[in-house]
N, C-alpha and C positions, 0 to 999 in steps of 0.2 A: 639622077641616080635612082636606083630602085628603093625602094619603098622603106625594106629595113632598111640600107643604108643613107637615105633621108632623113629617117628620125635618130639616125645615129650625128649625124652632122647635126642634125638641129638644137638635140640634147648637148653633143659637146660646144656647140653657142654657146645654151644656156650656162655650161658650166665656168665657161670663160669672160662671162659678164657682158657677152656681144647681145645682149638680146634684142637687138631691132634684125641680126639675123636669125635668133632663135624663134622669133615670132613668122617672119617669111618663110622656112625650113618646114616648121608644122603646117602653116597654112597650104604652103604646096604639095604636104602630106595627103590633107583632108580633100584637094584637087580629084584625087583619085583613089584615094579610098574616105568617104566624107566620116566615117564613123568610126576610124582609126582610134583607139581607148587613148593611146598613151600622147600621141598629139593634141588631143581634147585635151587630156588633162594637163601637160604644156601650157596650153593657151591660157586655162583656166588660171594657173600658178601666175602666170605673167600679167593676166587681166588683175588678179590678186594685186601682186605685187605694182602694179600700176594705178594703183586706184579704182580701175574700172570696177566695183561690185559686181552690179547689172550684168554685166559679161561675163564674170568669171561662173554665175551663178548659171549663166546659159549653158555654158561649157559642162560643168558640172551636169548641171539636168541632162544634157546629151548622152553624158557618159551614164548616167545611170538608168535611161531606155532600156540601152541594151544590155546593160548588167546590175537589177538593180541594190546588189546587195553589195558595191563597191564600195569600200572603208575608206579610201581617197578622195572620193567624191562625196561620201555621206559627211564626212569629215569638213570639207571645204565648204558644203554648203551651210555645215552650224556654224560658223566661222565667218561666216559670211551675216551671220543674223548673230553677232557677238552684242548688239544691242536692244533684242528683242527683248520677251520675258523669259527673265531668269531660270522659272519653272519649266519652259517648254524646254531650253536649252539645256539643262540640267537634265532631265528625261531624254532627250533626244543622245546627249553624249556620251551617259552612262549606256544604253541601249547598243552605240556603235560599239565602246570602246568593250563591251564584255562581249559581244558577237565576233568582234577580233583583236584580241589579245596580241596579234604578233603586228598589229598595224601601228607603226608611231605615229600617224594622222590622228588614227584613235584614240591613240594615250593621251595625246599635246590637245585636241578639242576638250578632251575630259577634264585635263587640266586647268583650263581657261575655266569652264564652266566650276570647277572646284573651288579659284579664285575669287570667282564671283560671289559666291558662298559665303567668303572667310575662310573656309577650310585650308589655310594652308599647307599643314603638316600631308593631308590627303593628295594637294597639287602636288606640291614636291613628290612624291610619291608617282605619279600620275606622268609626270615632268623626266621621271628619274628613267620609268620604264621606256618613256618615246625615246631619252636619249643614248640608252643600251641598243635600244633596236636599230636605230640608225645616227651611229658616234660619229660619223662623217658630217652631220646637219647643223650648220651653226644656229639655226634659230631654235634647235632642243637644248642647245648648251646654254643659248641663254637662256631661256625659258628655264630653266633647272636654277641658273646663276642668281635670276630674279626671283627665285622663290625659297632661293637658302638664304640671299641676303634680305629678305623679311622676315625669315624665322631668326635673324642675327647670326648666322651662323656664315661670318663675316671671313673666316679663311676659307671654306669651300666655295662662297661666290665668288670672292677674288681669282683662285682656280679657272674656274668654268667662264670668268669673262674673258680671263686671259684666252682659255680654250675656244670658244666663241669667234673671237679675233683671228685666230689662228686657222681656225678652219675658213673662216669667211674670206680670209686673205687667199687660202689655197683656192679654194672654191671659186673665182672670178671676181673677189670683191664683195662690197656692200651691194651693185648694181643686182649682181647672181643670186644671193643668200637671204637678201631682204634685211642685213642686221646694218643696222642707224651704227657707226663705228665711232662718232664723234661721242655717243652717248654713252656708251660703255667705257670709253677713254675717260671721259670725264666721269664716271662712275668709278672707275680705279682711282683715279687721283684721290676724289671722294672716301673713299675705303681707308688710305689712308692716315685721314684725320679722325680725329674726336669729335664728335655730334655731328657726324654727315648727313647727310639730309636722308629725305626716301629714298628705296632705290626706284628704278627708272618701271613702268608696264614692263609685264611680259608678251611678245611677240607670238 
C-alpha cells in the first residue's frame, strides 16, 4: 500500500490490540520513507509499551532530528527517564508542557513529574488538562482516576476508572492502551470498602 495508507493500517493495528502487526506496518513505513514522524513515533509507543526503554528512546531522538521542538517525543523521552533526578525532570516537563499547552503528552509528563513532587492537587490538574485534550486516552483517565483517589476524592476516581476501562476496552484492550485492567478492577472493588489500601501508580 502507499505510504499514507500504510500507516493508516498500521495505526488501525495499533488500535485493535494487534500490535505484532502494528509494529511490521511502521517498520515497512520507515522501508521507504526511513524518517516518516508518525511511524517513529508508533514504534517508539510500542518500544514504550513493551518494555524496550533503550528503543523507544531511539525512536524518540529520531523524531526529534528532524523536528526538534516535537511535544510527543519531548514528552516520551522525560518519561522514559521517570527515574532520573527529580530536579532535571521537573525542569524539563514544566518547559515542554508550557511551550505546548494543547499537547496531552505534555500535560501527562508534567503530571508525573508533579507527583513526584507531592504536589498532587497541581498533578490532578496537570492530569485533568491531558485528559480534555484527548478523552479518547485511557491512560489520561486513569492517570486523573489515580490522582483524585489520592486526594480522597473517592467518587470521581471511581468515575474515571470506570471510564479508563471503558475506553481501553474500545480502544483494542489492555494490549493497545497500556492500562493493567486487573489493577483498576481490583482498585474498584477496593473503593468500595472502608480503609482500602493505596490507590494503584499512575501510568
Amino acid at each position: 500500500p502507499s505510504g499514507a495508507r500504510a500507516l493508516e493500517l498500521a495505526y488501525a493495528a495499533l488500535t485493535q490490540g494487534r500490535l505484532a502487526d502494528a509494529e511490521a506496518g511502521y517498520k515497512e513505513v520507515l522501508k521507504t520513507n526511513p524518517e516518516e514522524r508518525d511511524a517513529l513515533l508508533g514504534l517508539a509507543y510500542l518500544a514504550h509499551q513493551g518494555g524496550r526503554g533503550e528503543g523507544a528512546k531511539d525512536f524518540y531522538q529520531r523524531v526529534l532530528r528532524q523536528e526538534p521542538g516535537n511535544p510527543s517525543a519531548r514528552a516520551g523521552l522525560l518519561l522514559q527517564n521517570l527515574n532520573s533526578d527529580t530536579q532535571d525532570l521537573s525542569a524539563g516537563a514544566l518547559e515542554v508542557a508550557a511551550q505546548h499547552p494543547a499537547s496531552a503528552a505534555a500535560q501527562s509528563v508534567l503530571g508525573h513529574s508533579l507527583v513526584r513532587q507531592g504536589r498532587l492537587a497541581d498533578a490532578q490538574m496537570a492530569f485533568q488538562r491531558a485528559h480534555v485534550l484527548e478523552p479518547g486516552a485511557a491512560l489520561h483517565a486513569f492517570n486523573l482516576a489515580v490522582a483524585f483517589d489520592r486526594l480522597k476524592n473517592y467518587a470521581a476516581a471511581n468515575t474515571l476508572y470506570e471510564r479508563a476501562l471503558s475506553l481501553s476496552t474500545q480502544g483494542g484492550g489492555a494490549a493497545a492502551s497500556g492500562l493493567a485492567h486487573a489493577v483498576v478492577q481490583k482498585r474498584l472493588q477496593e473503593l468500595g470498602q472502608i480503609g482500602s489500601p493505596s490507590p494503584p501508580a499512575a501510568n
